[in-house]
C-alpha positions as CSV (number, residue, x, y, z in Angstrom):
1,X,10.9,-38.4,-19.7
2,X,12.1,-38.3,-23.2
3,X,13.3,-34.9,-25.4
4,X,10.3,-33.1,-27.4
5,X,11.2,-32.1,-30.4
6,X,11.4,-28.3,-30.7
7,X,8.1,-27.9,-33.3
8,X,6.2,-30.2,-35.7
9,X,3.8,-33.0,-35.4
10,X,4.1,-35.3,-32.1
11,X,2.0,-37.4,-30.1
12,X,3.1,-36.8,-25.8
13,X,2.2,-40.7,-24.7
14,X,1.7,-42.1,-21.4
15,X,1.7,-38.7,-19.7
16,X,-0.3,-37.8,-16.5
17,X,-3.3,-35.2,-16.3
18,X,-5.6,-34.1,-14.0
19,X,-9.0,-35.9,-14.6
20,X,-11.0,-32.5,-13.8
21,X,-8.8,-31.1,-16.8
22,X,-10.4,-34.0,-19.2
23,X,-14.0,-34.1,-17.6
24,X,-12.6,-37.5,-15.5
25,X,-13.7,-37.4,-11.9
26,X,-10.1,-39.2,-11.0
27,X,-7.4,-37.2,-9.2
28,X,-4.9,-38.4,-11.7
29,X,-5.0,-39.9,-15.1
30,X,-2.6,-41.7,-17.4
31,X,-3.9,-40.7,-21.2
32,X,-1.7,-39.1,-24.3
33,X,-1.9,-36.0,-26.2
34,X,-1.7,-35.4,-30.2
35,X,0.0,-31.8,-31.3
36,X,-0.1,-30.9,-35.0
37,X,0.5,-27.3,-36.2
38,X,1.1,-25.4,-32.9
39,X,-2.5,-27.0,-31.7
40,X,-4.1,-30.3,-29.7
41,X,-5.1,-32.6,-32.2
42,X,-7.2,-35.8,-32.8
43,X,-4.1,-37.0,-34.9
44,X,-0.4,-37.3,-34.1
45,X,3.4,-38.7,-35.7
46,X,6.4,-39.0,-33.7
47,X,5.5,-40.8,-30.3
48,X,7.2,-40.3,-27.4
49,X,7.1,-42.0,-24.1
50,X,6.7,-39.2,-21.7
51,X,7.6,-42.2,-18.3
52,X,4.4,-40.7,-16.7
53,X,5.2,-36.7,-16.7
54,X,2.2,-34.7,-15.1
55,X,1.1,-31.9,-18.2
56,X,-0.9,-28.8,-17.0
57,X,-2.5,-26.2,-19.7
58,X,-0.2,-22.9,-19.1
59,X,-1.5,-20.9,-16.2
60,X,-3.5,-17.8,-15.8
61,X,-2.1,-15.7,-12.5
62,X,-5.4,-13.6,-12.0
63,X,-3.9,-11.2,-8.8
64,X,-0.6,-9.8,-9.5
65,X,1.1,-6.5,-8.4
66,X,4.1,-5.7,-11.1
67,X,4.4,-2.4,-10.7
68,X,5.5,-3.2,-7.1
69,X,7.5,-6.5,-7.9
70,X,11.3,-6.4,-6.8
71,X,11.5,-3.2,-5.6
72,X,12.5,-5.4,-2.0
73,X,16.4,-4.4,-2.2
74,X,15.7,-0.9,-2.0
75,X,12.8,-0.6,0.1
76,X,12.6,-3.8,2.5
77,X,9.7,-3.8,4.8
78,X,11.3,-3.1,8.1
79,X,9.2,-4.7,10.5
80,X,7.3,-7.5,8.4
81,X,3.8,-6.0,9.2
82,X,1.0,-4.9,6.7
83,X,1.7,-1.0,7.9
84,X,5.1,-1.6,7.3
85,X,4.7,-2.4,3.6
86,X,2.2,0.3,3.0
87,X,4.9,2.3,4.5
88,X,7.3,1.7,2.4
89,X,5.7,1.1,-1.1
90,X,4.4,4.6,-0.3
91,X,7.6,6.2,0.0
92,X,9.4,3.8,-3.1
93,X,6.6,4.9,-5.4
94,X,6.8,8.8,-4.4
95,X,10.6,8.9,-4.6
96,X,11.1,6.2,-7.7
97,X,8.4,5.0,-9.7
98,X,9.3,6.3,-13.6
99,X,7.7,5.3,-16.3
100,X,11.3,3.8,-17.0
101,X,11.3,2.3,-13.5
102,X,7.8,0.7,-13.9
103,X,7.9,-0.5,-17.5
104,X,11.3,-2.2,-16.6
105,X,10.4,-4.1,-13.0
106,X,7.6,-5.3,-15.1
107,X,8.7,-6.5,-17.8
108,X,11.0,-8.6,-15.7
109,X,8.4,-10.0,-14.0
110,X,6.6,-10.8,-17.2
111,X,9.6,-12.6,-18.2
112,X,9.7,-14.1,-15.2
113,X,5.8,-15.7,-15.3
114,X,6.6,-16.4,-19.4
115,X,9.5,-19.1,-18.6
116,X,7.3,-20.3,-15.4
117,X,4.4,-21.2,-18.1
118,X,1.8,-18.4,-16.9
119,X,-0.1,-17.2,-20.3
120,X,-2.5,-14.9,-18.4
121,X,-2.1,-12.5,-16.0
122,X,-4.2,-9.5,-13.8
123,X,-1.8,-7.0,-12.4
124,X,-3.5,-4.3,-10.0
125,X,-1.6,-0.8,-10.6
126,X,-1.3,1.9,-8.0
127,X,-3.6,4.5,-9.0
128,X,-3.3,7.6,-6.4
129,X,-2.6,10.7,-9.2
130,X,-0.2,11.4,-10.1
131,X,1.0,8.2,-11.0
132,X,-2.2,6.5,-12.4
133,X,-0.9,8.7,-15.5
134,X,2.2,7.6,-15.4
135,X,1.4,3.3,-14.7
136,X,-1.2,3.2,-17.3
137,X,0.2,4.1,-20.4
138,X,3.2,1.5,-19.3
139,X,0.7,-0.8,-18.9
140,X,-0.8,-0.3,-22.4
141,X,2.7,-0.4,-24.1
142,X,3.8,-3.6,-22.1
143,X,0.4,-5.5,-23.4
144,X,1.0,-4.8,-26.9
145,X,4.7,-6.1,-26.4
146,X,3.6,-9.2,-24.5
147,X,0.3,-9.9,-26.9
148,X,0.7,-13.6,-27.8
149,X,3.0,-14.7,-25.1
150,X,1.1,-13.2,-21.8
151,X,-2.5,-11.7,-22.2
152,X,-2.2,-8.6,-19.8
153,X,-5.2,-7.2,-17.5
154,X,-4.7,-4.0,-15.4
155,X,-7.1,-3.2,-12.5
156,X,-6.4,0.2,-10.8
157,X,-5.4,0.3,-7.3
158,X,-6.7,2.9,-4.5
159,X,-8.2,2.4,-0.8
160,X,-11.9,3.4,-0.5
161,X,-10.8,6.2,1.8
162,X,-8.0,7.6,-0.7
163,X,-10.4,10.6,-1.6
164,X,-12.7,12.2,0.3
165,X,-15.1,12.8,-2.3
166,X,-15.0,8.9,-4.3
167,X,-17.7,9.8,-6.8
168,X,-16.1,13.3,-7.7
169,X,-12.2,12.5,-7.1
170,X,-12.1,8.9,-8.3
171,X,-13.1,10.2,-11.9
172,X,-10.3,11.3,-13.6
173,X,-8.7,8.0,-12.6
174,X,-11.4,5.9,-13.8
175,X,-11.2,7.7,-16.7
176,X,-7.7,6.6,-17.2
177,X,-9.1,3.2,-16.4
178,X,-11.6,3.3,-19.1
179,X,-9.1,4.6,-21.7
180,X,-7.1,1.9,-21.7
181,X,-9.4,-0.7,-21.5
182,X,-8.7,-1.9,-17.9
183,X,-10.9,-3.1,-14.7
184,X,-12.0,-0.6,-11.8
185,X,-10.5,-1.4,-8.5
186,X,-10.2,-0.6,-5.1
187,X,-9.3,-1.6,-1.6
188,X,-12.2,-1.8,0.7
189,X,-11.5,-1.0,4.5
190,X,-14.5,-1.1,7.2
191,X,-14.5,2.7,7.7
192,X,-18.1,4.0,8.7
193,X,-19.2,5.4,5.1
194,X,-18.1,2.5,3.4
195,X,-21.5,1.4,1.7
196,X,-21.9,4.6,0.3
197,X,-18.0,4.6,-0.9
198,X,-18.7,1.3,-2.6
199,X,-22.2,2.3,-4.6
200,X,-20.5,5.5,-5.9
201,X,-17.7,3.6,-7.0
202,X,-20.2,1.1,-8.8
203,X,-22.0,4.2,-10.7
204,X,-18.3,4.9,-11.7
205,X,-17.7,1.9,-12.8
206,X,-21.2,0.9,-14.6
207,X,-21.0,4.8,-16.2
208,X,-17.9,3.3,-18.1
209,X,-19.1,-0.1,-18.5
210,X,-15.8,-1.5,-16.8
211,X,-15.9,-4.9,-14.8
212,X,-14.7,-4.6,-10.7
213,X,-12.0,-6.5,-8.6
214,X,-11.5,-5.8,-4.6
215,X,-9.0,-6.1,-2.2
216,X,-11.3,-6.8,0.7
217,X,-10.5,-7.8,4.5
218,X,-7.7,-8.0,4.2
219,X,-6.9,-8.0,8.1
220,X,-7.6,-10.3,11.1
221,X,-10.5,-8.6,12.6
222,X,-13.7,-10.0,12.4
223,X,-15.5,-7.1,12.6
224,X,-14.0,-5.6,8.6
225,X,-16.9,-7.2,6.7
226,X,-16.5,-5.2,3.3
227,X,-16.9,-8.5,1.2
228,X,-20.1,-8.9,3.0
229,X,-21.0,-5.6,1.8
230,X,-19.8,-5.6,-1.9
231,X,-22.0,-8.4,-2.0
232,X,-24.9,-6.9,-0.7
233,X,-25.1,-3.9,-3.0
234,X,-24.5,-6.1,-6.0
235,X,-27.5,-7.9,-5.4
236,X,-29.5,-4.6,-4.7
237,X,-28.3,-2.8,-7.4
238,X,-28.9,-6.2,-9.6
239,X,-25.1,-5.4,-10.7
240,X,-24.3,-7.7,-14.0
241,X,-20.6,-7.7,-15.1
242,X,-18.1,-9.4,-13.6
243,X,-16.4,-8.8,-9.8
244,X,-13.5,-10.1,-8.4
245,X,-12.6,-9.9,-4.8
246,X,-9.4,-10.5,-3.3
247,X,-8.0,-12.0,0.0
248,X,-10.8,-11.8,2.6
249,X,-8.9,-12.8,5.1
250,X,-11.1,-11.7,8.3
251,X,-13.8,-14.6,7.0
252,X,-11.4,-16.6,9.1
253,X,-11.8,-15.0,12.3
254,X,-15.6,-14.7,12.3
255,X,-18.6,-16.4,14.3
256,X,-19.1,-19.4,11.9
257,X,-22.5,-19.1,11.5
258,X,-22.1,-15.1,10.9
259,X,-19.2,-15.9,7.8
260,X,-21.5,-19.0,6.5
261,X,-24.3,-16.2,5.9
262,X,-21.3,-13.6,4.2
263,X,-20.7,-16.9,2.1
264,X,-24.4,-17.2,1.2
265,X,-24.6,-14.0,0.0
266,X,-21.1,-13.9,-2.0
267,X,-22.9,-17.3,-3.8
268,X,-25.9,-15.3,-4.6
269,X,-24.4,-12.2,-5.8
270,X,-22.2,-14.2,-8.1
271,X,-19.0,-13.5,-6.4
272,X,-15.2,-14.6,-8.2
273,X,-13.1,-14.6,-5.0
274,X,-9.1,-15.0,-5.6
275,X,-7.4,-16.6,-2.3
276,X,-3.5,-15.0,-1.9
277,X,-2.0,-17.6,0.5
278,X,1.5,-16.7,0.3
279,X,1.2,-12.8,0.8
280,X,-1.2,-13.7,3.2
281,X,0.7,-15.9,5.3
282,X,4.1,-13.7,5.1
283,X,1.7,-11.0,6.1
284,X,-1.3,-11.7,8.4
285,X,-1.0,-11.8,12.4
286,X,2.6,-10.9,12.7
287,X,3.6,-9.7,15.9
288,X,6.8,-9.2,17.0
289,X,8.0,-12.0,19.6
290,X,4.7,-13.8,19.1
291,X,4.4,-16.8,17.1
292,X,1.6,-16.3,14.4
293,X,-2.1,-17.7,15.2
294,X,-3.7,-17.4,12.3
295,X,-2.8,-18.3,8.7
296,X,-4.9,-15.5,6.8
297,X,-6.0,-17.9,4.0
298,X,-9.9,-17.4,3.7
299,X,-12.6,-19.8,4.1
300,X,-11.7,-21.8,0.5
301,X,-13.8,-25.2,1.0
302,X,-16.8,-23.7,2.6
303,X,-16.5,-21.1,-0.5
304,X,-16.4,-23.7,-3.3
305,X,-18.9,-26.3,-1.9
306,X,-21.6,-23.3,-2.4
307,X,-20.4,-22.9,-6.0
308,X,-18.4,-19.9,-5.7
309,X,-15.8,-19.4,-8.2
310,X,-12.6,-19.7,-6.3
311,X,-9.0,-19.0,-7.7
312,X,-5.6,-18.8,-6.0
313,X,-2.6,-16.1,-7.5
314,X,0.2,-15.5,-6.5
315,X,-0.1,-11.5,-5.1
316,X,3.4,-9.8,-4.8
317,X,7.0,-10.2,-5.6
318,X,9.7,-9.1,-3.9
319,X,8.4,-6.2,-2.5
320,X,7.1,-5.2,0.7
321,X,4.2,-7.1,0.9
322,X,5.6,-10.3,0.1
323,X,9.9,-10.2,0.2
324,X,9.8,-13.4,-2.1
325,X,7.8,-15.1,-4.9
326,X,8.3,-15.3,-9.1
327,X,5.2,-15.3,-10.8
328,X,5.6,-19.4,-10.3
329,X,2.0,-20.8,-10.5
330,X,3.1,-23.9,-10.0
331,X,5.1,-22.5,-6.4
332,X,1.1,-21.2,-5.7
333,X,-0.6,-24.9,-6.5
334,X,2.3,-26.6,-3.8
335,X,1.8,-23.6,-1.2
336,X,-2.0,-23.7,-1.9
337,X,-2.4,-27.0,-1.5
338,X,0.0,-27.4,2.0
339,X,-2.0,-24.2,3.0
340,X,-5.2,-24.4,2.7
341,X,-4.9,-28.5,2.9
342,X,-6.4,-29.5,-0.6
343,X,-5.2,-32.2,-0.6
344,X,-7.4,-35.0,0.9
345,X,-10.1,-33.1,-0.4
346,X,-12.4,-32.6,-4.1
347,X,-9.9,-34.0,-6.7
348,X,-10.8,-31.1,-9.1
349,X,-8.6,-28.3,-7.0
350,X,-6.4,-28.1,-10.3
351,X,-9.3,-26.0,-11.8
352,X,-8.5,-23.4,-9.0
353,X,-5.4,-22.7,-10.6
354,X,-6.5,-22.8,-14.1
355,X,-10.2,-22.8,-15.4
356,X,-11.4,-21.2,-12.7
357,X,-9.0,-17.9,-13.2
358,X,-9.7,-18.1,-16.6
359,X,-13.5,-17.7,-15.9
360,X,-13.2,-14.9,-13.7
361,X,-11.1,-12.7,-15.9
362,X,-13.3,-13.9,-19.3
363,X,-11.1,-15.1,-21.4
364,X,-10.8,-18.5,-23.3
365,X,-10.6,-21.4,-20.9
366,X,-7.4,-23.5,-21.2
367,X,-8.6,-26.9,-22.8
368,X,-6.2,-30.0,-23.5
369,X,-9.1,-30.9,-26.0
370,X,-8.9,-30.9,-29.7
371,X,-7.9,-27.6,-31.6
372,X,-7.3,-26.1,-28.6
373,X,-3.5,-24.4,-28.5
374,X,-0.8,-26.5,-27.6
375,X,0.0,-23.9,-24.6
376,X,1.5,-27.2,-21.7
377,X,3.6,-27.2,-18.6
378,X,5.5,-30.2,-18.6
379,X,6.6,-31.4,-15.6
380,X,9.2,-34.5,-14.7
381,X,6.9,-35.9,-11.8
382,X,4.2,-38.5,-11.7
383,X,1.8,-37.6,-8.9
384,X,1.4,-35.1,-6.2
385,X,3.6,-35.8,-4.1
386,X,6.7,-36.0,-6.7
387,X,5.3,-32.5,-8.3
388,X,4.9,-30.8,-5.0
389,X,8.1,-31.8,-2.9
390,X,10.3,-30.2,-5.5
391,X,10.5,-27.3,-7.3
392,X,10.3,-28.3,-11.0
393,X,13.1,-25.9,-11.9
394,X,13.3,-28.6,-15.2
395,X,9.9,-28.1,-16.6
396,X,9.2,-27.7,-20.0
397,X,7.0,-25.2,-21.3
398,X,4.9,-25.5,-24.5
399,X,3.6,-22.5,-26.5
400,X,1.8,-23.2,-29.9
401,X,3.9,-26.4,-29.3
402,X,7.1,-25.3,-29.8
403,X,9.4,-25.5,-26.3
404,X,10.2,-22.2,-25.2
405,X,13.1,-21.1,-23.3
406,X,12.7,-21.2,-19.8
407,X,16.1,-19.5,-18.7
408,X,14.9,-17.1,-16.0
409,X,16.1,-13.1,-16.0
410,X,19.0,-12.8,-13.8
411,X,18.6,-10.6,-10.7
412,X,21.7,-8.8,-11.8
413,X,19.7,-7.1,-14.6
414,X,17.5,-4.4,-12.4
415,X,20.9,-3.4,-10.6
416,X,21.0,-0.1,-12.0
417,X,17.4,0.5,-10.6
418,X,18.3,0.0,-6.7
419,X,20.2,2.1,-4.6
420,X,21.4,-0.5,-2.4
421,X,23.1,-3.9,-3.9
């Protein structure tokens, strides 16, 4: 793979794509791409033989948690369980979580995603008062910093059964929300009022005309059917802006015929679901002494061969939930694919990780077409197997066709921030 220049007019030759990225029905395909002025073009100069290097548009990571990310060295999840890390996020966030605290962890995170080539990104935000008032207007400040590098989405973050009136107490919060031009969220647990939870927190979200992402299911037990239900009530209620839902993980322990008919529902209500197979994995069925059964990933194939729009992120970082990770999409795609076992399967998977992301959080698709911005990952591989058996800690990132640098932040710089080094 030969140097790029840093900017100017180039054409990439004999580089490798993902047909699905080009409208080719081939897994692979070898092809060229002309950059002029920051952008694709129809028209190149300098050609350079690329030996075959795979090129992926810059990625859109559409579940995130940076308000959480690498708080691990000072609050490690002690026993590796979901209750564990609920545990101790709670207890971080009441003793720690600034404004300075925040706004710093994330920014390091967005750093981090920037020199992994990540463009787009969704980040939920804890949201229990007090410190929805503190998270948000971080938020708002770090999107303005980060506008042209990352686009920045903020969904707020609180279980269905954080309030005991969710119509009257969720408000002020979704107020917040609404303010600074974010998404309405919420965890969804099976307790028995959960229907009703979930239509009052549609009427707050409609009332502010604010789309809706879900964690949902996210346990082992067949019987939490929340996606089921989101689904339902957004047919009844003839719901019509966009919802997300995240993990679904008990779809995997259901009757088959029962999850087939969740399925057919999520299809008609129009569902984006987001898979989180690392988080999931590192979380799901751990018992102490007991090897794992069940790999929490949800019910992927069966999802997209109804047409549901399926995307995989990469959830958290270095925090409770997840004690590793970067913001790498291309670290998802390899544990995606060995995961859920992609590969042998529809040759369009790429899209999962790219288009399809895109799509759910509506904003502009990533294109390798004419005029489109010359936003690439670059990677020194030729096929699958070479991308996914190493970490491409040598890629090179494109944005507006100039490389960037992709020295990552060292570890050393939120020091100050942990009690324990």
């Amino acid at each position: 793979m030969q140097d790029i220049p840093a900017n100017g007019t180039f054409t990439l030759m004999n580089i490798t794509v993902p047909g699905c990225l080009i409208g080719r029905s081939e897994q692979l395909v070898t092809t060229y791409l002309h950059i002029k002025d920051g952008r694709i073009s129809d028209a190149g100069g300098l050609q350079i033989d690329m030996g075959r290097a795979m090129v992926f548009p810059c990625f859109t990571d559409m579940h995130t948690h940076l308000d959480k990310g690498h708080i691990w060295p000072r609050a490690a999840n002690p026993d590796g369980t979901f209750l564990g890390a609920l545990t101790a996020v709670g207890d971080d966030r009441t003793a720690n979580w600034t404004a300075d605290d925040v706004a710093t962890r994330m920014d390091f995170a967005l750093k981090c995603a920037f020199a992994h080539g990540t463009k787009s990104v969704r980040t939920h935000l804890d949201s229990i008062p007090p410190q929805d008032a503190i998270s948000w207007p971080v938020f708002a400040e770090l999107r303005e910093k980060w506008a042209g590098k990352i686009e920045l989405q903020a969904a707020s973050l609180v279980g269905c059964d954080s309030f005991e009136n969710l119509a009257k107490d969720y408000s002020a919060t979704a107020d917040i929300v609404a303010e600074h031009s974010g998404i309405l969220g919420m965890v969804t647990y099976p307790v028995p009022d959960v229907e009703q939870r979930l239509r009052d927190f549609f009427t707050l979200a409609g009332d502010r005309n604010l789309e809706v992402d879900f964690h949902s299911d996210e346990i082992m037990d067949p019987s939490s059917e929340t996606l089921r239900i989101i689904a339902e009530v957004v047919i009844e209620t003839g719901w019509d802006r966009p919802v997300t839902v995240g993990h679904c993980c008990s779809l995997s322990t259901q009757d088959e015929t029962r999850a087939m008919e969740t399925l057919d529902l999520v299809a008609k209500a129009g569902l984006n679901i987001v898979s989180l197979p690392m988080c999931n994995l590192y979380l799901q069925d751990r018992q102490a002494g007991r090897t794992p059964r069940g790999r929490g990933i949800t019910l992927v194939h069966e999802m997209k061969s109804r047409g549901i729009n399926v995307s995989f992120a990469s959830d958290n970082t270095r925090d409770p939930f997840y004690a590793y990770g970067d913001l790498d999409m291309i670290e998802v795609m390899r544990q995606a694919t060995r995961i859920g076992h992609l590969d042998h399967s529809d040759n369009d998977w790429t899209n999962a990780f790219t288009t399809n992301p895109s799509k759910a959080l509506s904003i502009d698709l990533p294109s390798l077409t004419p005029g489109a911005p010359a936003d690439l990952v670059i990677c020194n591989a030729r096929d699958w197997t070479e991308l996914f058996s190493r970490p491409q800690s040598d890629r090179i990132v494109l944005r507006d066709g100039a490389k960037i640098d992709t020295t990552l932040p060292d570890y050393r710089d939120l020091d100050h921030l942990m009690e324990t080094i």
